[in-house]
ZAVEXTOR-105544 format. One line per 4 residues: number of its first residue (from 1); their letters; for each residue x, y, z of C-alpha. Coordinates in steps of 0.25 Angstrom, whole numbers, plus 5000, padded with zeros to 4 digits. Layout:
N
NUM = a = X/Y/Z ~ ...
// end
This chain:
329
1 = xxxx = 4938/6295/5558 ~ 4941/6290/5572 ~ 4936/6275/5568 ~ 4948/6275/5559
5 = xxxx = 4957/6275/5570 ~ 4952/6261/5574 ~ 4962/6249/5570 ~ 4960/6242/5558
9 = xxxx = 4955/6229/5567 ~ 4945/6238/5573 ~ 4940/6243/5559 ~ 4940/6230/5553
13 = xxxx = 4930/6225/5564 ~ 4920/6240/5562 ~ 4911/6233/5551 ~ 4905/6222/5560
17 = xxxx = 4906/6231/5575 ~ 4894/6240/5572 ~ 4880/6241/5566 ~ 4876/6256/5562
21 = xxxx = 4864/6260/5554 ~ 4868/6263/5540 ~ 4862/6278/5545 ~ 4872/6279/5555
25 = xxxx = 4883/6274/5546 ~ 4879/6284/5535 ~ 4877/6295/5545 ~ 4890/6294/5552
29 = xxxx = 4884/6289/5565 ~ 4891/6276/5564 ~ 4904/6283/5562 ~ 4901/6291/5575
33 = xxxx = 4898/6281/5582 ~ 4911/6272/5575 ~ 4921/6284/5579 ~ 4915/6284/5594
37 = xxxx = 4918/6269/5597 ~ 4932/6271/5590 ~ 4936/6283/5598 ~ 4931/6274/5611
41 = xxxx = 4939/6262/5606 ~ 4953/6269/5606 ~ 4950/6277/5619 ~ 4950/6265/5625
45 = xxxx = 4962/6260/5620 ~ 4969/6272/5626 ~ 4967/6268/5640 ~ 4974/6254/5637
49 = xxxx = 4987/6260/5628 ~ 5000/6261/5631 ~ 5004/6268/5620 ~ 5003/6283/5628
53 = xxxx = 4991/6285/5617 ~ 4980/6291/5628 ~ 4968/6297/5628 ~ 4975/6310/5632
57 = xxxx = 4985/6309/5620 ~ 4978/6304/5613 ~ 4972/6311/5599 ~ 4960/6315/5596
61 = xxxx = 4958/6317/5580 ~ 4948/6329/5579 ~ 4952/6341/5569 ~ 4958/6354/5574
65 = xxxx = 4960/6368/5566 ~ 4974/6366/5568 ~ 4977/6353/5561 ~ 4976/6364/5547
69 = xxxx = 4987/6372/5553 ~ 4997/6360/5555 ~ 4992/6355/5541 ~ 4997/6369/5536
73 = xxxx = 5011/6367/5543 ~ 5014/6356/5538 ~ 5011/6360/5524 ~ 5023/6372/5528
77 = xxxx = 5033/6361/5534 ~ 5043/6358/5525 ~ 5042/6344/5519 ~ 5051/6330/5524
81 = xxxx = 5052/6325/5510 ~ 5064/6332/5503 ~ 5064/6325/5491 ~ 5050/6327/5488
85 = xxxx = 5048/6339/5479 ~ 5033/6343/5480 ~ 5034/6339/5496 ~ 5034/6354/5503
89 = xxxx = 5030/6352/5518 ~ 5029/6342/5529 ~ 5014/6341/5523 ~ 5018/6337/5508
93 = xxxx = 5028/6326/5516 ~ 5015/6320/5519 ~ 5010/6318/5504 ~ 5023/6313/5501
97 = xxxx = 5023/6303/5510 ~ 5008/6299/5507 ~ 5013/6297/5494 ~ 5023/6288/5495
101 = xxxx = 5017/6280/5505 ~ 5005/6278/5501 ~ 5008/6264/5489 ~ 5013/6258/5503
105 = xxxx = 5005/6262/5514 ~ 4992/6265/5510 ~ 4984/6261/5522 ~ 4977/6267/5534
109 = xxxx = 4990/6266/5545 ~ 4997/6271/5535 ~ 4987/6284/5535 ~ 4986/6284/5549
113 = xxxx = 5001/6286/5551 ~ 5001/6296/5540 ~ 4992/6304/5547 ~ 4999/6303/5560
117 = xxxx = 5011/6305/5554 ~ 5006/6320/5548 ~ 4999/6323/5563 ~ 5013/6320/5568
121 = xxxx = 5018/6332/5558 ~ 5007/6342/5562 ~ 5008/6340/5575 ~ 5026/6338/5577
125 = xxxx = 5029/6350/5566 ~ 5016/6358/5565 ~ 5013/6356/5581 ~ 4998/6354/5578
129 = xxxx = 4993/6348/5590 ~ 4979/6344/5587 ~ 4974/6328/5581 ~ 4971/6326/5567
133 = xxxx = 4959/6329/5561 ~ 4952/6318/5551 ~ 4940/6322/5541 ~ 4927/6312/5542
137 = xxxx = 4922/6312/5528 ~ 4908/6308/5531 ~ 4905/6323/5538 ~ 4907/6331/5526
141 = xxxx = 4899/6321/5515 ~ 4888/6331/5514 ~ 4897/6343/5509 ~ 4912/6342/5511
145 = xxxx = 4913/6356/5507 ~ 4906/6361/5520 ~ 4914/6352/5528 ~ 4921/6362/5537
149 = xxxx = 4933/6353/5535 ~ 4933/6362/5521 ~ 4927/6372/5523 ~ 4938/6381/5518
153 = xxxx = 4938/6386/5535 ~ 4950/6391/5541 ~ 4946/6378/5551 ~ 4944/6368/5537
157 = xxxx = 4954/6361/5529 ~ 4952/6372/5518 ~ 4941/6371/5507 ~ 4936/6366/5496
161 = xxxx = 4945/6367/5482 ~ 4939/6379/5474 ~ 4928/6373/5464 ~ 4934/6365/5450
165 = xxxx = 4927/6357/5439 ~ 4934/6342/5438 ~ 4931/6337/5424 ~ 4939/6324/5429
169 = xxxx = 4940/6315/5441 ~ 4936/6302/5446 ~ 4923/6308/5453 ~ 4915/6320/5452
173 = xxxx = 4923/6332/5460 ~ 4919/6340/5472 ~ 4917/6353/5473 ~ 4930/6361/5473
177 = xxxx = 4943/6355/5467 ~ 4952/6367/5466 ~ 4961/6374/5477 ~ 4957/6376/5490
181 = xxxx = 4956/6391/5493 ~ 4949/6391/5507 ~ 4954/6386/5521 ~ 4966/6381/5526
185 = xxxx = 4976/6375/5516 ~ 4970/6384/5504 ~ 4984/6389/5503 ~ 4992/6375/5503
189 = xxxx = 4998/6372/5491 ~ 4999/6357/5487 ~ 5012/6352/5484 ~ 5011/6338/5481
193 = xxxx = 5004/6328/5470 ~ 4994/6327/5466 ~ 4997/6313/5466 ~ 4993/6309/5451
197 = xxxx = 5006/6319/5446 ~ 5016/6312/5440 ~ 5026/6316/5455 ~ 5015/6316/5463
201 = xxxx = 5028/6321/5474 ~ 5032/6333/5466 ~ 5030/6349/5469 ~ 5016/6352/5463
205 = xxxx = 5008/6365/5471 ~ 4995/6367/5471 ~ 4986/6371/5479 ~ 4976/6362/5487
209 = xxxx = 4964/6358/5481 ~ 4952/6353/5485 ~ 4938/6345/5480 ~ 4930/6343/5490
213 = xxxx = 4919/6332/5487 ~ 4906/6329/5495 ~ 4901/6318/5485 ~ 4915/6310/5487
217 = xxxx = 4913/6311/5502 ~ 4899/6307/5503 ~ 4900/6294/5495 ~ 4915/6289/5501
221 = xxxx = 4917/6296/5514 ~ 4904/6297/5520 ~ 4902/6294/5534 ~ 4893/6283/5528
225 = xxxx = 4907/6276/5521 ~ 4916/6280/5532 ~ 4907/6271/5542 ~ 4904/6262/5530
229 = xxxx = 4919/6259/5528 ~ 4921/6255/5544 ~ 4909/6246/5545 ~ 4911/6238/5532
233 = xxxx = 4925/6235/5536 ~ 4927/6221/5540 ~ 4941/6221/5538 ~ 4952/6230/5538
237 = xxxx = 4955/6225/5521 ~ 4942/6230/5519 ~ 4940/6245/5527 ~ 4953/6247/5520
241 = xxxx = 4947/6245/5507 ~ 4933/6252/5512 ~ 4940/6264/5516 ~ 4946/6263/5504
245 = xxxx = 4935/6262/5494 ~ 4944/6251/5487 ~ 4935/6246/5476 ~ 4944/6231/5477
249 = xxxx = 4934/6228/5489 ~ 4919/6227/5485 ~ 4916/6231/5499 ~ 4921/6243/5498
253 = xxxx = 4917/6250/5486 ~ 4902/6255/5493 ~ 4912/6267/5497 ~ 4916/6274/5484
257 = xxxx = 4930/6279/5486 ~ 4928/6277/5502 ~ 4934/6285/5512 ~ 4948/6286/5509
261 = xxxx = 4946/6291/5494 ~ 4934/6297/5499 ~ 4942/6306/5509 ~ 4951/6309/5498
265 = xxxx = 4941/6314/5486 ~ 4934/6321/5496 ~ 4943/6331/5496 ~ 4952/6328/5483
269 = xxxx = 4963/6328/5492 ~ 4977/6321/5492 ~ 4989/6320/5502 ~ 4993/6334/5497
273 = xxxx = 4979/6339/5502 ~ 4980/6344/5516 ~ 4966/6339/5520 ~ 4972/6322/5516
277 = xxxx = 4977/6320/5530 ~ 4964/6322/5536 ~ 4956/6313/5525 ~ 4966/6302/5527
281 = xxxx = 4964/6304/5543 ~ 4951/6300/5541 ~ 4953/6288/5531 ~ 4967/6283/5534
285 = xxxx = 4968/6275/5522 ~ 4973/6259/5520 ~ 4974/6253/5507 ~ 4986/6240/5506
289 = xxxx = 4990/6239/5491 ~ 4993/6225/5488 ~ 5002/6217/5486 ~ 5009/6223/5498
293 = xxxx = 5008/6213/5511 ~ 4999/6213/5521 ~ 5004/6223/5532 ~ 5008/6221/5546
297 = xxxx = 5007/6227/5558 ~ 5022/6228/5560 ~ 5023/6236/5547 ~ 5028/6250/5547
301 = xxxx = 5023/6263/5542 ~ 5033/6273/5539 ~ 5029/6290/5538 ~ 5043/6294/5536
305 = xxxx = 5046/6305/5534 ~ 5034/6311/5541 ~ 5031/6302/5551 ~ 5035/6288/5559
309 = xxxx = 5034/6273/5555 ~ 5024/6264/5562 ~ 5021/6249/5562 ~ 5006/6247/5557
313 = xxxx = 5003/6241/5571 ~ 5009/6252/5576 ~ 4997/6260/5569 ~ 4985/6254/5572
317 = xxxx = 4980/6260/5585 ~ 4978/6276/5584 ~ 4979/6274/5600 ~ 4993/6267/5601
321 = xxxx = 5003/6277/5601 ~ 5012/6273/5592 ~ 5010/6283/5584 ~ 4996/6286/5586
325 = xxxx = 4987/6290/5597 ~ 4975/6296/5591 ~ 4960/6294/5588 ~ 4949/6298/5581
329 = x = 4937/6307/5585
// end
């Protein structure tokens, strides 16, 4: 969503800016409307940087038939950690890293470099030359599976899993659960997890499955809880924990799983699913797992192997070219 690519400063200060109908916030009018002023806000920054971040270089985030093919690429470049036995490809890398990172660096910049970090990939070893495409939620709450995202078209992210009956889980299924027979990536085997086996890391191939579930979008990731989430956010302590759904913070519980787990369950996907980069490119996650210190803008990310190290302050503007230069339309 483009008002994600706002700064924390300027998320924290959503909830008292605007005054929409609880119809337009349900409907996704005031997410519209949000997603204008964003996009207005960081164009005008462009004429005043001095980073060489332009409005002619710079990237516009809108999805593009391509992106699948790249996708597919890397799943066919050999991997960069040797060490690792159920790392195959370039893609799998990224799983790995995810994994490791994530009891330190579970927080939105961190997401948002991971995410450049795998454009970077796509576009310096699979040449793709389009931006990166991110899914709102809301838009499919009345049936993901006709969401032309999975349809199971050669111009989707492949289907829906073939139909299986769960007799266990935390909340009722969706409609498929089983491999994924139609569309690009019906053919991909997973090599990695799933993340509850005893070596999450180790060689284990399957094929890609996939649960698509409507119910689960509809009450977390609504365009309803997406705007909900930005307007209820006085703070940044507390949109981390909104976006969350972290059940620590009364306010926060209104939103079941929210949007981060949300995305996730929607799907049934991990960071072996091909379709994970796009959910996390529209929820980029932050949780800060005490007793760590508070963090500082001088504190660095690191994305080696696959990627650059950053100072947090660094990453804070998508317009300030160091790494970034993008936004969100």
């Amino acid at each position: 969503m483009l008002v994600l690519s706002l700064t924390a400063s300027a998320v924290a200060a959503l909830g008292g800016a605007f005054n929409y109908s609880q119809p337009d916030i349900d409907s996704g009018k005031a997410l519209q409307d949000l997603s204008r002023i964003a996009k207005e806000n960081a164009l005008k920054r462009l004429s005043d940087s001095s980073s060489g971040c332009t409005a002619e270089n710079v990237r516009v985030r809108e999805e593009r038939i391509a992106y699948t093919k790249a996708v597919e690429c890397l799943m066919e470049t050999p991997d960069v950690y040797q060490n690792i036995s159920g790392a195959k490809s370039t893609f799998d890398s990224f799983g790995v890293l995810h994994y490791y990172q994530t009891p330190y660096a579970y927080f939105l910049l961190f997401h948002r470099l991971y995410i450049w970090a795998f454009e970077e990939k796509l576009r310096t070893v699979c040449g793709y030359t389009g931006p990166f495409p991110y899914w709102e939620w809301g838009l499919d709450a009345g049936g993901v599976e006709q969401s032309p995202v999975f349809d199971g078209s050669p111009t989707s992210m492949g289907g829906n899993g073939e139909k299986v009956n769960r007799t266990q889980g935390m909340f009722p299924g969706g409609s498929g659960g089983g491999c994924v027979k139609e569309g690009p990536f019906s053919n991909y085997t997973v090599n990695l997890g799933p993340l509850t086996a005893d070596d999450p890391l180790a060689h284990n191939p399957r094929c890609l499955k996939r649960d698509l579930n409507t119910r689960m979008c509809r009450s977390s990731a609504s365009l309803k809880n997406t705007t909900e989430v930005m307007l209820e956010s006085p703070n940044i302590e507390l949109f981390q924990a909104n976006l969350q759904g972290d059940f620590r913070y009364p306010e926060s519980r209104k939103w079941g799983m929210s949007v981060h787990g949300g995305g996730h369950f929607i799907i049934s996907g991990d960071p072996g699913s091909d379709f994970y980069f796009s959910n996390i490119a529209g929820t980029i996650t932050m949780m800060n797992r005490p007793p760590s210190r508070n963090g500082t803008l001088d504190d660095v990310l690191d994305m080696e192997p696959l990627g650059g190290a950053y100072t947090l302050g660094e990453m804070l503007d998508t317009l300030g070219g160091s790494p970034f230069c993008f936004i969100y339309e």
